[in-house]
Biotite code that builds the C-alpha atoms (Angstrom):
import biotite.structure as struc

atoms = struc.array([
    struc.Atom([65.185, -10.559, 34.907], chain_id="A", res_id=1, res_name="UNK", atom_name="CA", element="C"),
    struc.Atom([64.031, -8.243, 32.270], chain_id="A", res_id=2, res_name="UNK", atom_name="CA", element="C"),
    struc.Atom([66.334, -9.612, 29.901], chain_id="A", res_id=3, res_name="UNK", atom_name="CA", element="C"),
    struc.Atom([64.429, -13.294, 30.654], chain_id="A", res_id=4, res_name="UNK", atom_name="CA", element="C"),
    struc.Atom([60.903, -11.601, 29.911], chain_id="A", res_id=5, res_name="UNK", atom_name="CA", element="C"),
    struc.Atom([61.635, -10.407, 26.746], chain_id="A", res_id=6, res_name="UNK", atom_name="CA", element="C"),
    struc.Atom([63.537, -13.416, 25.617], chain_id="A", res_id=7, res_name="UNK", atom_name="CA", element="C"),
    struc.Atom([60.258, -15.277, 26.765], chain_id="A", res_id=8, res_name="UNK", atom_name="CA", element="C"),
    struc.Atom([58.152, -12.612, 25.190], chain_id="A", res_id=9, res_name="UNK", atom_name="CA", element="C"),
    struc.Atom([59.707, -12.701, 21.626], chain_id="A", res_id=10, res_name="UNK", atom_name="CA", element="C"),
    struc.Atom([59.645, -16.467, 21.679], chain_id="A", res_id=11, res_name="UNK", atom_name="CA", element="C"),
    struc.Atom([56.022, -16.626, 22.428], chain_id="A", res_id=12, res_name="UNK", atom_name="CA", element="C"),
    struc.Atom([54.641, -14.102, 19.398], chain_id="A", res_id=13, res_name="UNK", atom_name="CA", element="C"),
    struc.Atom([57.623, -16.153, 17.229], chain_id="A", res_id=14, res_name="UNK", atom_name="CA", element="C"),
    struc.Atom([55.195, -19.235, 18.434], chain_id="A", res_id=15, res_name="UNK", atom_name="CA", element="C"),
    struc.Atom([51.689, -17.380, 17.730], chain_id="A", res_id=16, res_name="UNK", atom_name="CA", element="C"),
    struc.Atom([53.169, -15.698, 14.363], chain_id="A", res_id=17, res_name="UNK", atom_name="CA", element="C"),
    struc.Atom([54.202, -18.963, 12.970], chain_id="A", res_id=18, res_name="UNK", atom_name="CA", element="C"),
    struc.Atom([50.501, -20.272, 14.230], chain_id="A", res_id=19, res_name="UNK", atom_name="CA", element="C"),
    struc.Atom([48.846, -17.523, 11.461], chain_id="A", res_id=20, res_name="UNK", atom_name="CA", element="C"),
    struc.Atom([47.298, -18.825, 8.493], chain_id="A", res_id=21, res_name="UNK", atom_name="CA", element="C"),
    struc.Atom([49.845, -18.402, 5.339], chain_id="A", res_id=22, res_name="UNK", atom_name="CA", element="C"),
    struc.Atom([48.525, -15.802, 2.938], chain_id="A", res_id=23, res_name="UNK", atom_name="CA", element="C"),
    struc.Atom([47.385, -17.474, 0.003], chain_id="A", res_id=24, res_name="UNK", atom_name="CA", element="C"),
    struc.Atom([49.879, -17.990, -3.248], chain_id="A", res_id=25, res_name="UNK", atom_name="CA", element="C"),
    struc.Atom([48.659, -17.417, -6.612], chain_id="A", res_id=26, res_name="UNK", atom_name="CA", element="C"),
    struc.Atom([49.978, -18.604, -9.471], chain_id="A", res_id=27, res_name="UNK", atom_name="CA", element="C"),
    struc.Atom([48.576, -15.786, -11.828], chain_id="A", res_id=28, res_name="UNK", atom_name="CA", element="C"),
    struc.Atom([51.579, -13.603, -12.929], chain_id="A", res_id=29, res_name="UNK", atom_name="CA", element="C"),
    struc.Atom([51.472, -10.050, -11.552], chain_id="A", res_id=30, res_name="UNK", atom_name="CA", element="C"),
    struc.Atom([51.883, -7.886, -14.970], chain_id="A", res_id=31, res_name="UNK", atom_name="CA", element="C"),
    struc.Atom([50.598, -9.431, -18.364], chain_id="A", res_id=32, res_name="UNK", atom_name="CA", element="C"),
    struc.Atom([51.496, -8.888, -21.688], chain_id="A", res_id=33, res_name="UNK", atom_name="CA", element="C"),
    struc.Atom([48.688, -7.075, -23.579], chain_id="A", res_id=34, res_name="UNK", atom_name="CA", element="C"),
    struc.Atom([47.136, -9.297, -26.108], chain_id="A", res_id=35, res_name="UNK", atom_name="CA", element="C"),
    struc.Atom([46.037, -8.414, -29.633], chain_id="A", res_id=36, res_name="UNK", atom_name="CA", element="C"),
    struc.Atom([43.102, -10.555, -30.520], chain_id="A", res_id=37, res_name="UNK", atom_name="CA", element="C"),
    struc.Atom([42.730, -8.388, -33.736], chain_id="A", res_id=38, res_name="UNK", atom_name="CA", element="C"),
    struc.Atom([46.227, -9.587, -35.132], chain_id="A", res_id=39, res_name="UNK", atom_name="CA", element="C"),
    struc.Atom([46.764, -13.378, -36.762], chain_id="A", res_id=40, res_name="UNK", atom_name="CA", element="C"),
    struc.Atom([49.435, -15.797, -35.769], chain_id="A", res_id=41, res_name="UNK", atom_name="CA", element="C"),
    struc.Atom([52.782, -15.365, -37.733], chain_id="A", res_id=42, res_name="UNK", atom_name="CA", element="C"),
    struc.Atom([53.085, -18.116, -40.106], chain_id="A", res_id=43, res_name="UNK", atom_name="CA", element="C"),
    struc.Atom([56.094, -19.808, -40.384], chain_id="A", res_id=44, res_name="UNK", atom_name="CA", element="C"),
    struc.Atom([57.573, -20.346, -43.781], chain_id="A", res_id=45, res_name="UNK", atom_name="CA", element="C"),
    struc.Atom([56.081, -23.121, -45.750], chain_id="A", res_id=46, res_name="UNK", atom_name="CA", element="C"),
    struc.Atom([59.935, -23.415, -47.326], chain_id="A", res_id=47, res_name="UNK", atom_name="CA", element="C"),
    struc.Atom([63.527, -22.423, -46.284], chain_id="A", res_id=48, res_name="UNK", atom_name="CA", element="C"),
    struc.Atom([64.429, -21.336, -49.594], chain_id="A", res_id=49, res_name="UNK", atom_name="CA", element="C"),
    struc.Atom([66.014, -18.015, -49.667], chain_id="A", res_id=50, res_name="UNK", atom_name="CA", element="C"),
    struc.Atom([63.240, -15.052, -51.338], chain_id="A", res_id=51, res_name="UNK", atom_name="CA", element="C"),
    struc.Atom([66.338, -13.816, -53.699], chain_id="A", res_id=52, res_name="UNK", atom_name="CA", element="C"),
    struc.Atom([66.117, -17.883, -55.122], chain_id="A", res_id=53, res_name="UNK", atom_name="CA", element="C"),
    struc.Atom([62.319, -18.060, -55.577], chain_id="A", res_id=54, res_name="UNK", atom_name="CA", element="C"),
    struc.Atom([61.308, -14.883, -56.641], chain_id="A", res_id=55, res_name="UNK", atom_name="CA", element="C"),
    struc.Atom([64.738, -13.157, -58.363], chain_id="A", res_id=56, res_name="UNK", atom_name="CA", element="C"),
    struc.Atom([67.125, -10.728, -56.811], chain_id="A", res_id=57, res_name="UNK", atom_name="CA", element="C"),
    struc.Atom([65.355, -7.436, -58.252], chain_id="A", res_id=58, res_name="UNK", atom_name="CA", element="C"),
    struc.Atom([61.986, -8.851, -56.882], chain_id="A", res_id=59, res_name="UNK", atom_name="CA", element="C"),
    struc.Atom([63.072, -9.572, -53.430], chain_id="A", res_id=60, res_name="UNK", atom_name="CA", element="C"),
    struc.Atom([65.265, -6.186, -53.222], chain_id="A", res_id=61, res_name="UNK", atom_name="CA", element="C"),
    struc.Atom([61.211, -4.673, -53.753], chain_id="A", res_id=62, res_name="UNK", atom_name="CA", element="C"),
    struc.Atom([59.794, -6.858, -50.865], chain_id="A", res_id=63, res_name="UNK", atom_name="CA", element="C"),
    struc.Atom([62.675, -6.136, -48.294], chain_id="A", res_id=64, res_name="UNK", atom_name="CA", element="C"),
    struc.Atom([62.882, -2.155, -48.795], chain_id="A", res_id=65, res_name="UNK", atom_name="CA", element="C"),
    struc.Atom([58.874, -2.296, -48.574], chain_id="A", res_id=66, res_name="UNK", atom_name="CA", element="C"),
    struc.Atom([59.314, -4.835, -45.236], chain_id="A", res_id=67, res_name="UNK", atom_name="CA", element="C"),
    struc.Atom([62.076, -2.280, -44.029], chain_id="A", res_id=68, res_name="UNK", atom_name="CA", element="C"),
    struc.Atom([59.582, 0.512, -44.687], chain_id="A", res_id=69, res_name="UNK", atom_name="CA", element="C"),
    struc.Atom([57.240, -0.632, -42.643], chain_id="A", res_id=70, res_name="UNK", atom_name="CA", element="C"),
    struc.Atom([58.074, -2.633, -39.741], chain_id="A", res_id=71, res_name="UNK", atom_name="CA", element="C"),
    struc.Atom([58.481, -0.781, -36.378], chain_id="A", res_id=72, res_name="UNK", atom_name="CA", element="C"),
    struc.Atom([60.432, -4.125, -35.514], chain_id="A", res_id=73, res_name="UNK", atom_name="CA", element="C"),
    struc.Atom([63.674, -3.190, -34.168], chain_id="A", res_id=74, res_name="UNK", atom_name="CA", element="C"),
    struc.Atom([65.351, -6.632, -35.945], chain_id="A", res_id=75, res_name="UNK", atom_name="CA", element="C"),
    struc.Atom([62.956, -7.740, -38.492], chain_id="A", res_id=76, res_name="UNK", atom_name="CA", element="C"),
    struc.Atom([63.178, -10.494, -40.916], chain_id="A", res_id=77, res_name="UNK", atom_name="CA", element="C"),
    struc.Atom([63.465, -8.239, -43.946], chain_id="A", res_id=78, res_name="UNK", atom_name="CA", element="C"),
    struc.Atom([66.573, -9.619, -45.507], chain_id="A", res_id=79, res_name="UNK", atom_name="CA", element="C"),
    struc.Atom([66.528, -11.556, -49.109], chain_id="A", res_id=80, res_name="UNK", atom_name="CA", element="C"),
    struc.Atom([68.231, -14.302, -47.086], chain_id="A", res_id=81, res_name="UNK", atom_name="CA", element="C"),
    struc.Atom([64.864, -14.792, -45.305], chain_id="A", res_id=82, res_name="UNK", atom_name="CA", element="C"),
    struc.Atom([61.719, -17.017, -47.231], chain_id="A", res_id=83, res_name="UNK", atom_name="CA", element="C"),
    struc.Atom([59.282, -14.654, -48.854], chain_id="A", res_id=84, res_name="UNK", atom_name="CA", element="C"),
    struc.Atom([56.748, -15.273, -46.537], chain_id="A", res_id=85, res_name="UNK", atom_name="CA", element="C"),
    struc.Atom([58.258, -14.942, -43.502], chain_id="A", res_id=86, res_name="UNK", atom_name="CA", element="C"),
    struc.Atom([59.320, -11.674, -45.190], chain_id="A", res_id=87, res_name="UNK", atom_name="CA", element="C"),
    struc.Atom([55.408, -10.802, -46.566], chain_id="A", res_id=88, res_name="UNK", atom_name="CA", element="C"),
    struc.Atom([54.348, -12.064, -42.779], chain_id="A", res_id=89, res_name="UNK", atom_name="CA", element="C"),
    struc.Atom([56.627, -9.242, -41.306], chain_id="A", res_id=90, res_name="UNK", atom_name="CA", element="C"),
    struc.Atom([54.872, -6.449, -43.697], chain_id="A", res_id=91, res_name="UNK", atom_name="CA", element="C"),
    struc.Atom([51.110, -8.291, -43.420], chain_id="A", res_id=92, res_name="UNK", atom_name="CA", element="C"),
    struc.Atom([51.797, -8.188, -38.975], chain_id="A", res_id=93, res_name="UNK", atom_name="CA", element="C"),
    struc.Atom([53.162, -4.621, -39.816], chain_id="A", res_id=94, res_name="UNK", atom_name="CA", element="C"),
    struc.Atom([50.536, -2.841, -41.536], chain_id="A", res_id=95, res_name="UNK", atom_name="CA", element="C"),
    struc.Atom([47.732, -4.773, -39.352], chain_id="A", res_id=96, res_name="UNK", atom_name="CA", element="C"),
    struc.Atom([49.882, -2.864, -36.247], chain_id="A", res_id=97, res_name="UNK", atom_name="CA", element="C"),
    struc.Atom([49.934, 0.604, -38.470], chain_id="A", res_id=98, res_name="UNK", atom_name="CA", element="C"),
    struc.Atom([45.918, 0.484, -39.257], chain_id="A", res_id=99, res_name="UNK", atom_name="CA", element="C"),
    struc.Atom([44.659, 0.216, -36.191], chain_id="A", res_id=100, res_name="UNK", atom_name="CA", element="C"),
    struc.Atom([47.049, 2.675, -35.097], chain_id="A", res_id=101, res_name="UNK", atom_name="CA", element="C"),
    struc.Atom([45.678, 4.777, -37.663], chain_id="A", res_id=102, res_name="UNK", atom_name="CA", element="C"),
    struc.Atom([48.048, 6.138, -39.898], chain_id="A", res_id=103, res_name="UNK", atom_name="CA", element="C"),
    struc.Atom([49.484, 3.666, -41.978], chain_id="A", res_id=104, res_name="UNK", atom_name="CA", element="C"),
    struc.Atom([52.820, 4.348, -44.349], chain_id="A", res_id=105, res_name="UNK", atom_name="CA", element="C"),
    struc.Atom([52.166, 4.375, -48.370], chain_id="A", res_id=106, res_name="UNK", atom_name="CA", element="C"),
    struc.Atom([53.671, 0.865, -48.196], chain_id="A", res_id=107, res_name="UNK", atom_name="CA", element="C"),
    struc.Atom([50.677, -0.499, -46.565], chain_id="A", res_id=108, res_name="UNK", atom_name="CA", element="C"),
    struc.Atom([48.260, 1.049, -48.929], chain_id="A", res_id=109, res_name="UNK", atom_name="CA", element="C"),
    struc.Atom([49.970, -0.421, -52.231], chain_id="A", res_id=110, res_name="UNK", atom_name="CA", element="C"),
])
């Protein structure tokens, strides 16, 4: 008999709980990623051509040990490979990041 009343009792709150209004579903995500409204867009290279092509091998050595310099990037596009500006882009987005941290390398500053 007791067996038969708790049967009967579990079905009944299984029939009230399913009876409860849902809790509501939000499509907002839960974390965020912080925004910088302070830092542009990257560009995206106006051409494909490699930087050693358009500006010289000794030039584009310059602009990738400066874009190595600076970026806190843990792969960054500083390679000669790479158009120039996708390569400036990296150092411009770099020293924007180092400013308003504060303390910005002598790379930024030339």
């Amino acid at each position: 008999m007791r067996r038969f009343l708790f049967v009967c009792f579990a079905a009944a709150a299984a029939a009230l709980a399913a009876c409860q209004p849902q809790a509501e579903i939000s499509d907002a995500p839960q974390a965020r990623i912080p925004e910088a409204p302070e830092l542009a867009p990257q560009r995206i290279p106006a051409s494909e051509i490699p930087c050693r092509d358009q500006i010289g091998a000794a030039a584009s050595a310059r602009l990738v040990e400066r874009c190595i310099q600076v970026s806190p990037a843990t792969r960054p596009p500083c390679n000669a490979a790479n158009p120039c500006d996708l390569i400036q882009g990296e150092i411009d987005r770099s020293c924007t990041l180092w400013e308003r941290d504060g303390d910005p390398p002598a790379e930024c500053r030339s």
